[in-house]
C-alpha positions in Angstrom: 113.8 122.6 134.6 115.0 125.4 132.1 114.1 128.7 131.2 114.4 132.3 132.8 111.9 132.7 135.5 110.0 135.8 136.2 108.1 137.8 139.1 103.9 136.6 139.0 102.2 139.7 138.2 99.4 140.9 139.6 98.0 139.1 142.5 99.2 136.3 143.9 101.6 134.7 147.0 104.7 137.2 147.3 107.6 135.7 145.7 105.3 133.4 143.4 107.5 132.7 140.3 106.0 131.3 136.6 107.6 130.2 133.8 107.8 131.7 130.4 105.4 129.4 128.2 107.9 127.8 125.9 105.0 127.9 123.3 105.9 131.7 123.6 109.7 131.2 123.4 109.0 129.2 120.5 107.3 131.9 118.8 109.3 134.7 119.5 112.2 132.5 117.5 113.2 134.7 114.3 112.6 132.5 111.2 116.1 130.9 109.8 117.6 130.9 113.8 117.2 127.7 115.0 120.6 125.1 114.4 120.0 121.0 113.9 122.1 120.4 117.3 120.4 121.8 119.7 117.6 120.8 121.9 114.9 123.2 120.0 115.8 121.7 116.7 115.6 118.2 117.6 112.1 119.3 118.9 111.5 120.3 115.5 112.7 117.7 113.3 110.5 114.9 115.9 107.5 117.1 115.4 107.3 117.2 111.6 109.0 113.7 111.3 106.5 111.9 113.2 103.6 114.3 112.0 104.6 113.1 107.9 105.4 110.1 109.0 101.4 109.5 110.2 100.7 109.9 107.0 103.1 108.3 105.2 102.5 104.8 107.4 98.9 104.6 106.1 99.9 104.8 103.1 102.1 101.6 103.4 100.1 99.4 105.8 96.5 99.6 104.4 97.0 98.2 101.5 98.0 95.4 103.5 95.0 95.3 105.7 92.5 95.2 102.9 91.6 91.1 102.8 91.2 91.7 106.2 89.1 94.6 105.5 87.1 93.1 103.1 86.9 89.8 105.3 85.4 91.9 108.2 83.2 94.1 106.4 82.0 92.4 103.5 83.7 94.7 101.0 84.0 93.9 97.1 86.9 95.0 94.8 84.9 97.9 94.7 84.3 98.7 98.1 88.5 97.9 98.7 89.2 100.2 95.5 87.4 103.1 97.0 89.0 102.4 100.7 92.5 103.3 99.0 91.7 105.7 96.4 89.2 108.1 99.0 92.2 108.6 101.1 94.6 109.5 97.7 91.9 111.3 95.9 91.1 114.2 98.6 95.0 114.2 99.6 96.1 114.6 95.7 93.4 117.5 94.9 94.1 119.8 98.2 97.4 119.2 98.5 98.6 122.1 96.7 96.1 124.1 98.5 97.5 123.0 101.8 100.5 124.6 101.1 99.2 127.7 100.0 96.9 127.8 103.0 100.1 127.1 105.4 102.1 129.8 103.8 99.3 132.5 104.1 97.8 131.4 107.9 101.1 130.0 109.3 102.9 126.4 108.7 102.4 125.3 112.3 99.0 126.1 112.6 98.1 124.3 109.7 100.4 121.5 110.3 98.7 121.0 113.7 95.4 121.6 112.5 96.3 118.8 109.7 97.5 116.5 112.3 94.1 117.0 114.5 91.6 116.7 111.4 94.1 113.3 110.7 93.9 111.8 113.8 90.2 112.3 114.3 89.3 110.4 111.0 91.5 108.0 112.4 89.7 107.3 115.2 86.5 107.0 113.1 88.3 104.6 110.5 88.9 102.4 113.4 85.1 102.7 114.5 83.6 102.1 111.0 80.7 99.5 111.6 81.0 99.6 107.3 82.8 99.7 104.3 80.6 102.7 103.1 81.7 104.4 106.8 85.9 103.3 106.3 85.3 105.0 102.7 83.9 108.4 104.0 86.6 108.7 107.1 89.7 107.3 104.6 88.7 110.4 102.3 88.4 113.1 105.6 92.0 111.0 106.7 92.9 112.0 103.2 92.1 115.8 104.2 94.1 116.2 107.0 97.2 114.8 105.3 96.8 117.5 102.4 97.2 120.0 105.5 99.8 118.6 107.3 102.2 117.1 104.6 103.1 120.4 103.5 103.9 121.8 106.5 106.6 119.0 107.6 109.1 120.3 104.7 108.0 123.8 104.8 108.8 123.8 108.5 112.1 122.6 108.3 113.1 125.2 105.9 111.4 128.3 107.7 113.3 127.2 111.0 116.2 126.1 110.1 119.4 128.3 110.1 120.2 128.3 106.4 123.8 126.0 107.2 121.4 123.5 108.6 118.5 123.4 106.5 120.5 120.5 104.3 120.8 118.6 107.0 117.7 118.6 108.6 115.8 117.5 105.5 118.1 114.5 104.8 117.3 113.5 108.7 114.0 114.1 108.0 114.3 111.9 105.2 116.4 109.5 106.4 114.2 109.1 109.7 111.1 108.9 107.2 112.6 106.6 105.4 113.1 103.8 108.1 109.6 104.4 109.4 108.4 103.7 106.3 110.6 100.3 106.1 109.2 99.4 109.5 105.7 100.3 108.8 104.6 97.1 107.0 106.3 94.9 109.6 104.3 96.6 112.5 101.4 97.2 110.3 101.0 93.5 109.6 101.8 92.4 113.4 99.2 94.6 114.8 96.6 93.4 111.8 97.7 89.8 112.8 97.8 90.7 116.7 94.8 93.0 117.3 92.5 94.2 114.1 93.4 96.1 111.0 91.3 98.6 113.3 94.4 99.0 115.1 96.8 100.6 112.4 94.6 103.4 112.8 94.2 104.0 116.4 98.1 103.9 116.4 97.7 107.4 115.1 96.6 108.6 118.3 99.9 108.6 120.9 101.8 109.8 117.9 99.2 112.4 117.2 99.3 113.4 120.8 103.2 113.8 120.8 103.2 115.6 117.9 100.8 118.2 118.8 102.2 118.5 122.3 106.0 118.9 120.7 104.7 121.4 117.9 102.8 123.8 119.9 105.3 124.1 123.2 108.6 124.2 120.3 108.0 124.2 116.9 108.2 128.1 116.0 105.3 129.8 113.6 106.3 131.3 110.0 104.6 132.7 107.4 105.3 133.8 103.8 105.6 137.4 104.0 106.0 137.3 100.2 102.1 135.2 99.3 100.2 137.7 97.4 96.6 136.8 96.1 94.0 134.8 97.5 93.8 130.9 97.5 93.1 129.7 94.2 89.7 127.5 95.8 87.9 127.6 92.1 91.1 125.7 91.2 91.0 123.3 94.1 87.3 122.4 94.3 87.6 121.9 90.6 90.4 119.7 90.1 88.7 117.5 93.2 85.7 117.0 91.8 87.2 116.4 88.6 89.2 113.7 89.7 86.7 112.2 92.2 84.1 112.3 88.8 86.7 110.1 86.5 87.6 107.6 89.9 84.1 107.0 90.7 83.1 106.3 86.8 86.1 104.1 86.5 86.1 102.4 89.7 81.9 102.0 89.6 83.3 100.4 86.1 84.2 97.5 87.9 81.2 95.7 88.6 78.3 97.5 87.1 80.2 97.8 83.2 80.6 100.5 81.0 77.2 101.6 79.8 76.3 102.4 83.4 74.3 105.6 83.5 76.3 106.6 86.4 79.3 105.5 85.1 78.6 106.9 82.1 77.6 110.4 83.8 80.5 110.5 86.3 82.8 110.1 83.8 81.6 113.0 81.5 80.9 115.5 84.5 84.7 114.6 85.8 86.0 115.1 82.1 84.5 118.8 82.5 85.7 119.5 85.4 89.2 119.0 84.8 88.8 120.8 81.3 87.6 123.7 83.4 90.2 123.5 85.6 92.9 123.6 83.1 90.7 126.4 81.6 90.7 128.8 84.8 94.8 128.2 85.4 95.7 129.2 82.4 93.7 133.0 83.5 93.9 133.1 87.2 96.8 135.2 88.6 98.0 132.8 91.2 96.9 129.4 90.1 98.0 125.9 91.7 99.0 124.5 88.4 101.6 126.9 87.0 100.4 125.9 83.2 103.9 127.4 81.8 106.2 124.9 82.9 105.3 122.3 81.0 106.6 124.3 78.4 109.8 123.0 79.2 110.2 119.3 77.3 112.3 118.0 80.1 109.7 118.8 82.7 106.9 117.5 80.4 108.9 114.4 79.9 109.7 113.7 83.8 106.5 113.8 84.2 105.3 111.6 81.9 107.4 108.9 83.0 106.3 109.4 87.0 102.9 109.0 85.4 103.7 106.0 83.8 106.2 104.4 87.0 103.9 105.7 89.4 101.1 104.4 87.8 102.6 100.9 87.6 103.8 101.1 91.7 100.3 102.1 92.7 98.6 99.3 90.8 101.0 96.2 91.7 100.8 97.0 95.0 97.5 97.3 95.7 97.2 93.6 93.8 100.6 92.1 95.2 99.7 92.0 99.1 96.6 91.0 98.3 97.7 88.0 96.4 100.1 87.0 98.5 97.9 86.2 101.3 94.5 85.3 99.3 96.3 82.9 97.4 99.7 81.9 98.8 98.5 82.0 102.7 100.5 84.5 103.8 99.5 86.4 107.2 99.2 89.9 107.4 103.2 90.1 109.3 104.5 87.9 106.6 103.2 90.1 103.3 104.6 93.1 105.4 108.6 91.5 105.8 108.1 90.0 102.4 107.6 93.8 100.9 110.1 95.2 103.3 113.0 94.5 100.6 111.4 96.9 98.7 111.9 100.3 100.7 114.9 98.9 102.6 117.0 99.1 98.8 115.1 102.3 97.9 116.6 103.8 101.4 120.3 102.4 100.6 120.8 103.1 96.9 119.3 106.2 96.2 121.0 109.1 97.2 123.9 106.9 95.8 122.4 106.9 93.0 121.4 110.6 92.5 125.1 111.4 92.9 125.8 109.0 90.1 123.0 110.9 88.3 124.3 114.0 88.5 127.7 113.5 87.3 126.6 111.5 84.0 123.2 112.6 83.7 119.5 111.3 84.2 118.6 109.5 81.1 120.4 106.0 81.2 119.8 105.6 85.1 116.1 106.8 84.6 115.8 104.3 81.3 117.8 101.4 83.0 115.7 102.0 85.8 112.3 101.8 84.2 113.3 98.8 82.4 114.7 97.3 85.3 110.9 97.9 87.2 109.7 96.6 84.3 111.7 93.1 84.8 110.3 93.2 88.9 107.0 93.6 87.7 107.2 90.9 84.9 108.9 88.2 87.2 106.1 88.8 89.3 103.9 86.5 87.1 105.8 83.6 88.5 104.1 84.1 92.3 101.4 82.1 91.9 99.7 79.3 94.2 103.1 77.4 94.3 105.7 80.2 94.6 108.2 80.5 97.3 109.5 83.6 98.7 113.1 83.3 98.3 113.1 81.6 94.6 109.7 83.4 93.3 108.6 86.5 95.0 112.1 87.6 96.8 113.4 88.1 93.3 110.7 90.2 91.6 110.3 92.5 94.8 114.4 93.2 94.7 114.8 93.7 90.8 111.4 96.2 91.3 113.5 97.7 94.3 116.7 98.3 92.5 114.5 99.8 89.3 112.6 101.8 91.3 116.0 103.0 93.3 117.4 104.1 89.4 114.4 106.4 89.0 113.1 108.0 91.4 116.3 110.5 92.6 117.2 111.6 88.7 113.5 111.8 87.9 112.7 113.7 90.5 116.2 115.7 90.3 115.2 116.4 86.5 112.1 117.9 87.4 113.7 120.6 89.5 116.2 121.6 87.3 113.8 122.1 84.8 111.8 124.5 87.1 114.8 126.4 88.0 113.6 128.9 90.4 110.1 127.7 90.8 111.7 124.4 92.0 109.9 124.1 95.0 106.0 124.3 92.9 107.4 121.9 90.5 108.3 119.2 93.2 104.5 119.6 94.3 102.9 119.2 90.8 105.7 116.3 90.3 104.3 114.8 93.8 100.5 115.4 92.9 101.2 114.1 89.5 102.4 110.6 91.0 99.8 110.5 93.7 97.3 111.0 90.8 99.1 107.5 88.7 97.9 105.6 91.5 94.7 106.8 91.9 93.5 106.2 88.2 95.9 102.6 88.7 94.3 101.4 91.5 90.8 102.4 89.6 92.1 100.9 86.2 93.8 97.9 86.9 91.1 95.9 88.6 89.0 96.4 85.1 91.7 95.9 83.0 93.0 92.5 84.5 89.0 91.2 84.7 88.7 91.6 88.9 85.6 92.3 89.7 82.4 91.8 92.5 84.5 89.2 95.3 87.2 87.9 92.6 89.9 89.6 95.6 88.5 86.8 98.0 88.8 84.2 95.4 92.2 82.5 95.2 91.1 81.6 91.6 90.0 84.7 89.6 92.5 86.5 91.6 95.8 84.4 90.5 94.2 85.0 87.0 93.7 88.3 87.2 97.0 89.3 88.9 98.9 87.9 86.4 97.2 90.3 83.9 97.3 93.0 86.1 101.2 92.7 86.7 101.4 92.7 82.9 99.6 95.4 82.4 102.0 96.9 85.1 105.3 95.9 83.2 104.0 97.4 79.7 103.8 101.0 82.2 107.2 100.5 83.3 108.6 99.7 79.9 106.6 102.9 78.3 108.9 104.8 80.8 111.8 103.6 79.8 110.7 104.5 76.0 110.0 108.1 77.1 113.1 108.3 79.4 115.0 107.5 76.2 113.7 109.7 73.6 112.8 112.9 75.5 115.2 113.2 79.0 118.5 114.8 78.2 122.2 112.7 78.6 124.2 114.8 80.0 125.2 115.7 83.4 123.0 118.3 85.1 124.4 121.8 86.3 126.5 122.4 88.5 123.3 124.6 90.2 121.0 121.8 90.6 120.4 120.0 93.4 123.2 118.8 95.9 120.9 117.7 98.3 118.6 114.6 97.9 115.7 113.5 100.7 115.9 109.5 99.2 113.0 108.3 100.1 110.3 110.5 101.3 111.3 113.8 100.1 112.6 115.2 96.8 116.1 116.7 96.1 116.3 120.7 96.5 117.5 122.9 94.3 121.2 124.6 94.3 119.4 127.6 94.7 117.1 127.0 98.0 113.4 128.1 97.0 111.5 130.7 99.2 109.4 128.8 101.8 106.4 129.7 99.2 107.9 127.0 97.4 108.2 124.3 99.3 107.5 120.8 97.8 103.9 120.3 100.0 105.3 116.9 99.9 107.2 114.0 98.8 106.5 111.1 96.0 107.4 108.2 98.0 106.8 104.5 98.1 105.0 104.6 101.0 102.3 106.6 99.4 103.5 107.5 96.4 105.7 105.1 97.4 105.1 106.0 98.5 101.4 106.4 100.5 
């Protein structure tokens, strides 16, 4: 056992000695002193890799669990749209509030707060007797990961000595990455093995770990430089908002579009947002810096993660679905069957970002979107009589190597846009993706004429895939139209980002942001990606 030892004050048996609490050494750590090697920073970088990594496995394996899902609890396409997008839609509207809160009351405490509130609706997902019970804990789950997915980056660059910092994040990232590569595999042996019940109760030892490891070693930090309050007019605006607009277009689905409630949710959402737009264009510290979309090479990275992202979400919430309503797949097999997917992302795209940056991000982004385009397209061909290696292996590896093309330039874009304020424009690049999938996964099952059990039926669902992966390719292609016309050709500064996180977290600028700035974050397959 380490650590000095010291005389037991106060009563006591003579000679008693106690350790220093290493919660307390942990603390007394100055921010910026702790190096990648040593013991106390590989404490750190298994606390906030397993703590994002919680959330980021959700992300992956429900989507995989939900004919299961809807098997077990009677759910509609409805019931299965809502048991994705609750989870998304409280996670995109307070995550940039998460990381304000964590900046103002301490990253740790939030982050282990985030984990605790995360683990707990967890536990009650696992318990749901109903769909209408999954729905309510998947949007509390959805809570706790807008706490605690800020805090994971944010940590890492409060602690870390400033030579390690680079480092840490790319292991975080690295780490994140193959969790996520593994998570469909294990997701879809425990659905096959136990219960889709069980892909959430797995959250419990890691939880455990994670709060143990944080609280004894991970040391607290705050940013002495927050001014202002919390912009919670902002938050509880832009969440209703976008909870209004999902619930009219998702209610859409089976009750039509001259629902009253439909009708009403859609209007009362519409306002909200307008309001929200409305109050951070006067507030003094809002969420959504309004100003740098003044920039046209922000604007247009945006656009196209709208556009990609919005594709990603959609085809996968259809594709695992498909695959084992109407091919026969199990729950293991759809998971190793979309393994291709982030195992090409987690190869080729720091490669790729490199490439980026010495010829610049239009072709690779524009290639890329077409090429996501083609995956998405060749997917028409998986049908009742497809076989993995001639029909569905191909689409899922051209997707891959499309997706791989975009996602470091685009994200790399966005930062150097921002310059100083890269690490807010990583968040509203991150919410902005999170966001395509929520209004995809509400959209898409309209669009491609799903609706009421059409997911359990192998007929109406081969039809409506096919549409749906249309639909998805026309996304794709729109950002290759806007990656063309609006993103600049030539090589980025020399100042922009050297370091890239390739799957789970964004690249950081040259010019490190305060820990104010930290992307609260990172638009991944998984989730965003990737969850």
């Amino acid at each position: 056992m380490d650590g000095p030892r010291l005389q037991s004050p106060g009563g006591g048996y003579p000679g008693m000695m106690r350790r220093i609490p290493r919660t307390a050494r942990a603390a007394e750590l100055p921010p910026g002193a702790v190096r990648l090697g040593t013991p106390a920073g590989r404490r750190v970088l298994l606390a906030t890799v397993l703590g994002s990594g919680m959330a980021f496995l959700d992300g992956t394996v429900v989507n995989i669990a939900l004919p299961h899902i809807g098997r077990d609890l009677g759910a509609g396409v409805e019931a299965l749209q809502w048991t994705v997008n609750a989870y998304t839609l409280t996670l995109a509207g307070l995550l940039l509030l998460g990381g304000a809160l964590g900046d103002r009351a301490g990253r740790r405490r939030v982050f282990v707060a985030g984990v605790l509130w995360f683990t707990v609706a967890s536990v009650a997902c696992a318990a749901a007797p109903t769909a209408e019970v999954l729905i309510a804990a998947r949007a509390l789950q959805g809570v706790g990961a807008a706490l605690l997915t800020p805090g994971s980056l944010a940590i890492l660059e409060a602690v870390f000595h400033p030579d390690d910092r680079g480092a840490a994040i790319g292991a975080w990232s690295g780490l994140g990455g193959a969790a996520a590569a593994l998570g469909p595999f294990a997701g879809g042996w425990l659905i096959d093995a136990v219960s889709w019940r069980a892909i959430f109760l797995i959250n419990v030892p890691l939880a455990i770990v994670v709060v143990w490891t944080s609280v004894r070693h991970v040391p607290e930090t705050r940013d002495a430089s927050a001014e202002g309050g919390l912009d919670l007019a902002g938050a509880a605006l832009a969440a209703s908002g976008l909870a209004g607009v999902v619930l009219g277009l998702t209610r859409a689905t089976g009750s039509g579009w001259t629902d009253r409630l439909v009708l009403g949710s859609l209007a009362a959402g519409t306002l909200a947002l307008a309001a929200f737009l409305v109050t951070q264009a006067r507030v003094r510290n809002p969420m959504l810096p309004l100003g740098l979309f003044r920039d046209r090479r922000f604007s247009a990275a945006n656009a196209v993660t709208l556009l990609v992202y919005a594709a990603l979400g959609g085809g996968l919430f259809l594709l695992p679905v498909q695959l084992q309503v109407v091919l026969g797949y199990s729950a293991l097999g759809t998971g190793m069957a979309l393994l291709p997917l982030t195992a090409v992302m987690l190869v080729l795209s720091a490669r790729v970002g490199r490439i980026a940056q010495r010829i610049g991000p239009r072709l690779p982004m524009t290639a890329g979107s077409a090429l996501a385009a083609a995956g998405m397209w060749l997917m028409v061909r998986i049908d009742g009589d497809a076989r993995y290696a001639a029909d569905v292996l191909p689409a899922v590896l051209v997707l891959a190597l499309g997706l791989s093309l975009v996602v470091a330039p685009l994200t790399a874009t966005v930062m150097s846009a921002a310059g100083p304020r890269a690490g807010v424009a990583s968040a509203i690049n991150n919410d902005v993706a999170r966001i395509a999938s929520l209004l995809a996964v509400a959209v898409l099952p309209i669009a491609a004429g799903l609706g009421g059990g059409d997911l359990a039926d192998p007929a109406a669902l081969g039809e409506g895939f096919r549409t749906g992966v249309l639909i998805c390719a026309l996304l794709c292609a729109g950002g290759a139209v806007v990656s063309a016309l609006a993103i600049s050709g030539g090589p980025r500064p020399a100042a922009v980002a050297r370091t890239h996180c390739p799957v789970d977290g964004p690249p950081l600028a040259g010019r490190r942001p305060p820990p104010a700035e930290i992307p609260p974050g990172a638009a991944t397959l998984g989730g965003r990606a990737h969850t």
